[in-house]
C-alpha positions in Angstrom: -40.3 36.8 -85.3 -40.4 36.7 -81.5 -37.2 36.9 -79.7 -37.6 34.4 -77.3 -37.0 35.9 -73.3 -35.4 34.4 -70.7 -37.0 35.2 -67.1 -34.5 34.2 -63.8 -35.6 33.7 -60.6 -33.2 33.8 -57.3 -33.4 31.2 -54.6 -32.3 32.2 -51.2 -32.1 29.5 -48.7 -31.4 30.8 -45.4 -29.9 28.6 -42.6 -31.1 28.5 -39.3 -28.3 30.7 -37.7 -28.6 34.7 -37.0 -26.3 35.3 -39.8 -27.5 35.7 -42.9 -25.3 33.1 -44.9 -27.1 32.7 -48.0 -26.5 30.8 -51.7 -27.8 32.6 -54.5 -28.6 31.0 -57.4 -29.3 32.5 -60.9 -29.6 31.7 -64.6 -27.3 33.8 -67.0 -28.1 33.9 -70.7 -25.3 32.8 -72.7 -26.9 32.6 -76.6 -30.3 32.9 -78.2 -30.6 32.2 -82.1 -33.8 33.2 -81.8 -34.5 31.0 -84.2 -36.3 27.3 -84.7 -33.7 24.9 -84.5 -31.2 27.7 -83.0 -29.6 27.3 -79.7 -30.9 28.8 -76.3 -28.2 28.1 -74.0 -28.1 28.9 -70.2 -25.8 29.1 -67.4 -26.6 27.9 -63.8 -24.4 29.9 -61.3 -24.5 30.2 -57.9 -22.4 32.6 -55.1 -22.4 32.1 -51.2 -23.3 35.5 -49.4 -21.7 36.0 -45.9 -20.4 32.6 -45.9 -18.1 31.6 -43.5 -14.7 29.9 -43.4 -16.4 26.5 -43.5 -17.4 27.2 -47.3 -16.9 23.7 -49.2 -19.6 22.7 -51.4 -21.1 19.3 -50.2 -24.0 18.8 -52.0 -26.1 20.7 -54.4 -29.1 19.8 -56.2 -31.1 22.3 -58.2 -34.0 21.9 -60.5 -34.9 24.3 -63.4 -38.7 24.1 -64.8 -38.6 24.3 -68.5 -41.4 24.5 -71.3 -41.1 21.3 -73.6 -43.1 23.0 -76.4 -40.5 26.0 -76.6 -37.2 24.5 -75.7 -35.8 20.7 -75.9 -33.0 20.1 -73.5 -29.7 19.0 -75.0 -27.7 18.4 -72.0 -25.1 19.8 -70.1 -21.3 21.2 -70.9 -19.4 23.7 -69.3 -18.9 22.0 -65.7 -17.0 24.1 -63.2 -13.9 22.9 -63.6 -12.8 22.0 -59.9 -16.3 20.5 -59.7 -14.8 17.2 -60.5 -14.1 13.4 -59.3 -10.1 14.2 -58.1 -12.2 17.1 -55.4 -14.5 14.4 -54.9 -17.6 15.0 -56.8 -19.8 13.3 -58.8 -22.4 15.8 -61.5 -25.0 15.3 -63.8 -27.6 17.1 -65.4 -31.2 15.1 -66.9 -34.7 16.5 -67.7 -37.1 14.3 -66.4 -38.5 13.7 -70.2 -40.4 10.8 -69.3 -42.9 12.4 -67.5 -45.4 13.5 -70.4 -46.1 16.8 -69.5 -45.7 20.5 -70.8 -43.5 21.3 -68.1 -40.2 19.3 -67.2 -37.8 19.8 -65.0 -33.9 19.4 -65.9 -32.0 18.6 -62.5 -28.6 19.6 -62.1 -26.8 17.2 -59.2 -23.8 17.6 -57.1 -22.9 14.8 -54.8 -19.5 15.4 -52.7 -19.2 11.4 -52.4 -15.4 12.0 -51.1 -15.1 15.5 -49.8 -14.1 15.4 -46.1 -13.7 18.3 -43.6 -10.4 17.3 -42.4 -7.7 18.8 -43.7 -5.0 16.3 -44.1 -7.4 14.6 -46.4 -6.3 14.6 -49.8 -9.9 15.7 -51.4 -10.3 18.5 -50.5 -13.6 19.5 -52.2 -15.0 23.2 -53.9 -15.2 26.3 -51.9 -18.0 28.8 -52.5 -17.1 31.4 -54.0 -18.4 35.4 -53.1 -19.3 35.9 -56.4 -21.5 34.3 -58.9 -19.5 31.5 -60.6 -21.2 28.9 -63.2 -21.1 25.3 -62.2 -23.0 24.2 -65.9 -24.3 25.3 -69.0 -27.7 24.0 -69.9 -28.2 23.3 -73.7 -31.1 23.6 -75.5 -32.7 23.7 -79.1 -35.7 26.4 -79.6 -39.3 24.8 -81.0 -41.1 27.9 -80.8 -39.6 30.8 -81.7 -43.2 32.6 -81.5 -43.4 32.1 -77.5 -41.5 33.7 -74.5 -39.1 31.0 -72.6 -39.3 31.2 -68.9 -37.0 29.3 -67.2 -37.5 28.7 -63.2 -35.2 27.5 -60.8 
């Protein structure tokens, strides 16, 4: 039997300011059965580097490549917890499993629909945070436990 891997990749998007204000984005094993019909399950966190006061999340969309002949997506659980509609946020999380090909991609969405800047507003959205924090766990089922996983954000 294979253990199945799991391979993360960070993505650094820099702003275009001197500073370098970044937000780091990773994928955290969380279980493996290792297994076929075992659980792989995954967290998506992110952390803001050198952020400044300013730090409220307004909208984040991230997608994570997956190999449909390895792993089947179950969905998301696990949200951040002050990722939610009284802060002013709508989140989901779909694979794109119409599309008939090996490779999918599961995107995670974060849409501040009432987060406002001003501070006498009652929604007062999520700040980033300096360290890595998970925003959702991604669910899946193994198909293959003969072959590596690689996940890619």
């Amino acid at each position: 039997m294979k253990t199945i891997l799991l391979i993360s990749w960070y993505l650094i998007i820099l702003p275009s300011v001197l500073l370098s204000q970044t937000l780091d984005q990773k994928l955290m094993l969380v279980s493996n059965a290792g297994f076929n019909g075992g659980d792989f399950i995954v967290d998506y966190q992110v952390r803001g580097t050198n952020i400044p006061l300013a730090k409220t999340v307004a909208s984040l969309i991230a997608d994570i490549i997956y190999d449909t002949t390895i792993l089947k997506f179950n969905g998301g659980s696990n949200w951040q917890i002050l990722i939610n509609d009284t802060n002013g946020y709508l989140k989901s999380i779909q694979s794109n499993n119409s599309e008939q090909s090996k490779f999918q991609a599961i995107r995670i969405a974060v849409m501040a629909y009432g987060v406002n800047g001003n501070p006498r507003d009652s929604v007062k959205g999520y700040d980033l945070e300096n360290s890595y924090v998970s925003i959702v766990r991604i669910n899946f089922t193994i198909l293959n436990q003969n072959s590596s996983a690689t996940l890619t954000i």
